[in-house]
C-alpha positions, -999 to 999 in steps of 0.1 A, spaced: 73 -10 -32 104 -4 -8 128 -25 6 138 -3 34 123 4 67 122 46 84 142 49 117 122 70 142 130 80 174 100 91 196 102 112 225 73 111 249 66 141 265 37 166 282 25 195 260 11 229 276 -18 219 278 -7 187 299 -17 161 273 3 135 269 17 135 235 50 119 213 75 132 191 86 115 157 118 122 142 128 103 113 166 92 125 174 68 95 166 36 80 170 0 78 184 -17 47 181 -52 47 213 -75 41 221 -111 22 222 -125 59 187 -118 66 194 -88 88 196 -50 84 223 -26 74 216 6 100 214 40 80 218 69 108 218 107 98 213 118 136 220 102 171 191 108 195 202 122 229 181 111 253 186 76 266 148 72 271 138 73 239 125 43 218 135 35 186 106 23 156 111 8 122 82 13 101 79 12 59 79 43 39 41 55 35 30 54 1 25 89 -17 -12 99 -22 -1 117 -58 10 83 -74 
């Protein structure tokens, strides 16, 4: 099991076919510190200032 958490940034938006529907882009993760808090991991910087941000735990593989 994994001590980190996934950094997702999730854009909510309207599709073609005028469904309301979200993005997921993994952003970067959360590493937790001696201090009981978390050390922030970022490999991109969302734009858009409406976007929310979710921590969630690594899924675990379905070949292990």
């Amino acid at each position: 099991m994994s001590n980190h958490l996934f950094l997702y940034a999730v854009s909510k938006f309207r599709d073609g076919a005028g469904q309301d529907t979200a993005r997921w882009t993994r952003v970067g993760a959360l590493f937790p510190n001696s201090k009981g808090g978390f050390r922030v991991k970022l490999e991109l910087v969302p734009l858009d200032p409406n976007v929310d941000l979710v921590a969630m735990p690594p899924r675990e593989r379905e070949d292990e």
